[in-house]
C-alpha positions as CSV (number, residue, x, y, z in Angstrom):
1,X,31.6,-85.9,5.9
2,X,28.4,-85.5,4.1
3,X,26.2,-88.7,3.8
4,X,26.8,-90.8,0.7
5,X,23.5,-90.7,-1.6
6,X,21.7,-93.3,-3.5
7,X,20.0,-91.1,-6.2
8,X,21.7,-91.5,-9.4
9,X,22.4,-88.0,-11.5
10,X,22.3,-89.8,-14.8
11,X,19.8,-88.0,-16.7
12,X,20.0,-84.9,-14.4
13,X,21.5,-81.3,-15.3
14,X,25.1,-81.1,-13.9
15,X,25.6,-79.2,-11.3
16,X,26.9,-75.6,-13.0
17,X,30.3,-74.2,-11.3
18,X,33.0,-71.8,-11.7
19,X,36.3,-72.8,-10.4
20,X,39.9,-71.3,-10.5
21,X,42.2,-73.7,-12.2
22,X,46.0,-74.0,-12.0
23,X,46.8,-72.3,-15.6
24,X,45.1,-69.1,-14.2
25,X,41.9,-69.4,-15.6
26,X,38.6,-69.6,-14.4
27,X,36.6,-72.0,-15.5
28,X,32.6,-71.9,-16.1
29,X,30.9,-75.0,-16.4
30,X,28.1,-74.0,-18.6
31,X,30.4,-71.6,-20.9
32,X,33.1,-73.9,-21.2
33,X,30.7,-77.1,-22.4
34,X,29.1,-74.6,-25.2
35,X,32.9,-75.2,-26.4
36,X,32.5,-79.1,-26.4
37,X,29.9,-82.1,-27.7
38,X,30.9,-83.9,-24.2
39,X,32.9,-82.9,-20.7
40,X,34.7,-85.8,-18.3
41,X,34.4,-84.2,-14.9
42,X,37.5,-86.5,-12.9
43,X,37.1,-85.7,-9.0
44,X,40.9,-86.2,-8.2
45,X,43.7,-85.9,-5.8
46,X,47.5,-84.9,-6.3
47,X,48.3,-88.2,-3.9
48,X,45.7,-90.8,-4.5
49,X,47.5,-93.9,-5.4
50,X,44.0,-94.9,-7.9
51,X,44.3,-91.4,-10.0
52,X,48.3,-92.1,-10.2
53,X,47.7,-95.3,-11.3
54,X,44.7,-93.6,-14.3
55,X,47.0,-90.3,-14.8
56,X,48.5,-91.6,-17.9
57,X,45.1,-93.5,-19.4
58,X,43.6,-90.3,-18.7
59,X,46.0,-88.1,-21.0
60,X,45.9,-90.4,-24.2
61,X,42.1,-90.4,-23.6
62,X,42.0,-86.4,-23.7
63,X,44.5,-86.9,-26.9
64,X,42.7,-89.2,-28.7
65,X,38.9,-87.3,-28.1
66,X,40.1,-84.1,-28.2
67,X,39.4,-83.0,-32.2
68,X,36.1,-85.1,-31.4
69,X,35.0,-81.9,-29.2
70,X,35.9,-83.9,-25.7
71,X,37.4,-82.4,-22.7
72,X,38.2,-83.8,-19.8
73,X,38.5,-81.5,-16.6
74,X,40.1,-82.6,-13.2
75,X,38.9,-81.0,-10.3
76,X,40.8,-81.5,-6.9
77,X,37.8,-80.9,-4.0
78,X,40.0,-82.7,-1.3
79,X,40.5,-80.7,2.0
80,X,43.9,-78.9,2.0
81,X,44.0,-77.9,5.8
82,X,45.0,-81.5,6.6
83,X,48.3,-81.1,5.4
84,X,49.7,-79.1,2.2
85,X,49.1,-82.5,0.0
86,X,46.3,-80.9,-2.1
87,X,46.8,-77.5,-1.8
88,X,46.2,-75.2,-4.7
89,X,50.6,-74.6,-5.0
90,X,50.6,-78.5,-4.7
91,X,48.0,-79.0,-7.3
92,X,50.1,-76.8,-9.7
93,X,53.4,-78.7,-9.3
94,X,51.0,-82.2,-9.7
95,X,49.8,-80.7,-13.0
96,X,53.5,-79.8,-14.6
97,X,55.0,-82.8,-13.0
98,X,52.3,-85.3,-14.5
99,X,52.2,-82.9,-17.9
100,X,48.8,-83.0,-17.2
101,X,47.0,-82.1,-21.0
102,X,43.7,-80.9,-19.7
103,X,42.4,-78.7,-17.0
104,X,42.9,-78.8,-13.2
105,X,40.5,-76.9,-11.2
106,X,40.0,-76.6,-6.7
107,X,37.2,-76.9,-5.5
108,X,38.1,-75.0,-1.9
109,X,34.7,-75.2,-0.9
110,X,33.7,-78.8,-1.9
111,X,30.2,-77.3,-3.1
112,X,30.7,-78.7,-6.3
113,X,32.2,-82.2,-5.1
114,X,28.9,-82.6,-3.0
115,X,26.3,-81.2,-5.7
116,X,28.1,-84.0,-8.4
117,X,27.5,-86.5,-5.0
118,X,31.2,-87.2,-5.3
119,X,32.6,-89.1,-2.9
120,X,36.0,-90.7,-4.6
121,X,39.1,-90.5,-6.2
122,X,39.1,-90.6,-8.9
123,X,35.3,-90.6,-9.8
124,X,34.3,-89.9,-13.3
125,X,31.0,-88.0,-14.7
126,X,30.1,-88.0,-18.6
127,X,28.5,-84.4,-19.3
128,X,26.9,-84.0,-22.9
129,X,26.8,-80.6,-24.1
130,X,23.4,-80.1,-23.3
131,X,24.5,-80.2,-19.6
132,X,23.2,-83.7,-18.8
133,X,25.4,-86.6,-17.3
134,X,25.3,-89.6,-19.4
135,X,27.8,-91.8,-17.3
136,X,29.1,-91.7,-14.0
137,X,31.8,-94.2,-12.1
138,X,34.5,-95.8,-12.7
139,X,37.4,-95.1,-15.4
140,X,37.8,-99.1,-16.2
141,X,37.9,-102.4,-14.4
142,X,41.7,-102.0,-13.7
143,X,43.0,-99.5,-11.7
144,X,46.5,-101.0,-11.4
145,X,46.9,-102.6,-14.4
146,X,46.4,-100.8,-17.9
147,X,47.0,-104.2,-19.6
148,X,44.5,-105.8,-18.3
149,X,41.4,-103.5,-18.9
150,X,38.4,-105.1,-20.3
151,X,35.6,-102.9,-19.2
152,X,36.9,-99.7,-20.6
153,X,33.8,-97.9,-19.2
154,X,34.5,-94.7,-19.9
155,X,35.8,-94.7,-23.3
156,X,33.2,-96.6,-24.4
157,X,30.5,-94.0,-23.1
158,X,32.3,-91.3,-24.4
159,X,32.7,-93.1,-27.7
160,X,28.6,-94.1,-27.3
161,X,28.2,-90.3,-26.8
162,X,29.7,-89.4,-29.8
163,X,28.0,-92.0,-32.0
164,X,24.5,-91.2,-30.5
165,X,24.0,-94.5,-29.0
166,X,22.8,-96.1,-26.1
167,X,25.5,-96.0,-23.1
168,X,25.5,-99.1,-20.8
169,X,26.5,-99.6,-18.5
170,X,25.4,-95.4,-17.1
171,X,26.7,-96.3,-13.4
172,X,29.3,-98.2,-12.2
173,X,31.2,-98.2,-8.9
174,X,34.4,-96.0,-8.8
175,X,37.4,-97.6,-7.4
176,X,40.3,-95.1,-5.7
177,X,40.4,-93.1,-2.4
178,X,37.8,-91.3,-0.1
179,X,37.7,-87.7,-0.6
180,X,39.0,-85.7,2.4
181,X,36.5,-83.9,3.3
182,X,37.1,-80.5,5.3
183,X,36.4,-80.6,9.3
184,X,33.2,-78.6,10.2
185,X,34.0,-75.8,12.3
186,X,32.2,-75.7,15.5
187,X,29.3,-73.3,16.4
């Protein structure tokens, strides 16, 4: 398991990838944010109980910012070998099954999970369209109760983003699972 990092990514380039999602496509991170004025990158899993508990917030969210050139994109970078939970067959089913409305990538090699510093599920990271990450954390202050939100961090940066103003808070602490992260092999 890589060591968790300290440094903060807000203000930094995203890290570029190119990931195969479960529609067929592959998808480009710097080609596919020329597209948008912002990209949610959500590090997820098909059974984390936090992202089950967000999959619904995080569909009206893509409906709602969607003609305001947002995007969200879920990428799964959870180790598969430990069972077939988050395999790339698995990950399809999750997506019709949840009717997910926006992207689903794997990330088999977890390169991209540990350039972002991931380290949760879910974890969020606001991308503008110049490539930079405006926000990073949490979703909101209520993982299991929608009602009860009242830090909606991430809609409110994406709605800052979109206004041109200030995002605060840029960092919060996500909430959810630990990735699964794949067993090095030996020698």
């Amino acid at each position: 398991m890589p060591e968790e990092s300290n440094v903060s990514l807000i203000g930094a380039y995203a890290p570029d990838f190119e990931l195969p999602g479960v529609d067929g496509e592959v998808y480009h991170l710097t080609r596919y944010r020329e597209q948008f004025r912002a990209l949610v990158v959500i590090f997820m899993g098909n059974e984390c109980p936090t992202v089950a508990d967000y999959i619904d917030r995080l569909k009206v969210m893509q409906a709602e910012f969607k003609d305001q050139g947002v995007s969200l994109i879920g990428i799964n970078a959870n180790a598969a070998q430990e069972g077939l939970k988050d395999s790339f067959e698995q990950m399809k089913r999750f997506a019709v099954e949840m009717a997910l409305n926006f992207p689903y990538l794997r990330d088999p090699s977890q390169d991209v999970a540990r350039g972002f510093g991931a380290t949760i599920t879910p974890e969020v990271y606001l991308i503008n369209q110049a490539g930079v990450i405006c926000y990073h954390g949490a979703i909101d202050d209520q993982p299991q109760a929608a009602d009860a939100v009242s830090q909606p961090y991430l809609r409110r940066s994406i709605q800052a983003l979109l206004a041109g103003e200030v995002i605060s808070p840029t960092d919060t602490a996500p909430q959810g699972t630990a990735l699964t992260w794949r067993k090095t092999p030996v020698g």
